[in-house]
N, C-alpha and C positions, 0 to 999 in steps of 0.2 A: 135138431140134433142136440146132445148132450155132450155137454165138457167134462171129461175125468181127467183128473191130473194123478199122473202113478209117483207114489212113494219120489223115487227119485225127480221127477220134476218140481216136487213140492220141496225137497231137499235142495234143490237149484235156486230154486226164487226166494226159497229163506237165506241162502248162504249169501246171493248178491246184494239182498239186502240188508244182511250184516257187515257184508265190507264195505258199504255205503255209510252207515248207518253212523259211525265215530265221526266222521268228517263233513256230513252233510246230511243231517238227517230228514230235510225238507228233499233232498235229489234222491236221497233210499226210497221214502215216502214213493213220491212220482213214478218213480220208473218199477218199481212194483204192483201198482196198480197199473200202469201202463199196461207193462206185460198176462197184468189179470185181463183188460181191456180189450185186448188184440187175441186173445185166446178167443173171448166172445164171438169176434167177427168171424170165426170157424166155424157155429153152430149155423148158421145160414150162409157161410159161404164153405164150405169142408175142402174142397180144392183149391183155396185161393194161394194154396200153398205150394212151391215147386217140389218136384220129384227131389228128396236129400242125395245130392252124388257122390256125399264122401261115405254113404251108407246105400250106396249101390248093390253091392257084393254080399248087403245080409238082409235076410227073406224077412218080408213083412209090408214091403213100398214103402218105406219112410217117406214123408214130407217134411216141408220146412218154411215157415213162415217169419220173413226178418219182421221181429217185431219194432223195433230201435236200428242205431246203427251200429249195435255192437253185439245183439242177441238175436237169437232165432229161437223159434218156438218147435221143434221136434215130435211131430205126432203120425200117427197112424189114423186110418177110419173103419171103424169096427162095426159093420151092423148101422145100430144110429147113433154109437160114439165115436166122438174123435178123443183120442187117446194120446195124452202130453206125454213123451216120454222123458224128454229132457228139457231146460231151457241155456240153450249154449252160445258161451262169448265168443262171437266168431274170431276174436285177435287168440285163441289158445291153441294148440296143437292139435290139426285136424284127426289123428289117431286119436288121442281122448275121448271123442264121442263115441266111436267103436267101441272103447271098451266102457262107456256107460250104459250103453242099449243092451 
């Protein structure tokens, strides 16, 4: 299977890595490629991900894969892509992801 990352998830993994990035640029470094990393293990695994339940209520079966302990990777499976749509810090306001998707 294939990895697409949409617009806004690519928008995600750049932003986290800028607020890292003044303070720590060896842990920006890290955890962005992490997160590239864990994307990976979806093209042979596309399930390993649970059902998203705070995106229950909007059509499409979101999944959710906690990449770290403070991010989840937000995808869908399309055909033979899986489909990044967000990558979200789970300490934020679970309404925020709703209205990213």
């Amino acid at each position: 299977m294939r990895i697409v990352w949409t617009t806004q998830a690519q928008e995600d993994l750049e932003a986290i890595y800028q607020y890292w990035l003044p303070t720590n640029e060896a842990y920006a470094t890290r955890l962005y490629n992490s997160l590239i990393d864990e994307a990976e293990v979806l093209a042979s695994q596309p399930k390993a991900g649970a059902l998203e339940r705070l995106l229950e209520h909007v059509p499409g079966h979101y999944r959710s894969l906690l990449a770290d302990k403070r991010h989840k990777l937000v995808y869908t499976i399309e055909g033979n892509d899986i489909v990044i749509h967000a990558v979200w810090d789970c300490r934020q306001d679970p309404d925020k992801l709703t209205s990213k998707i």
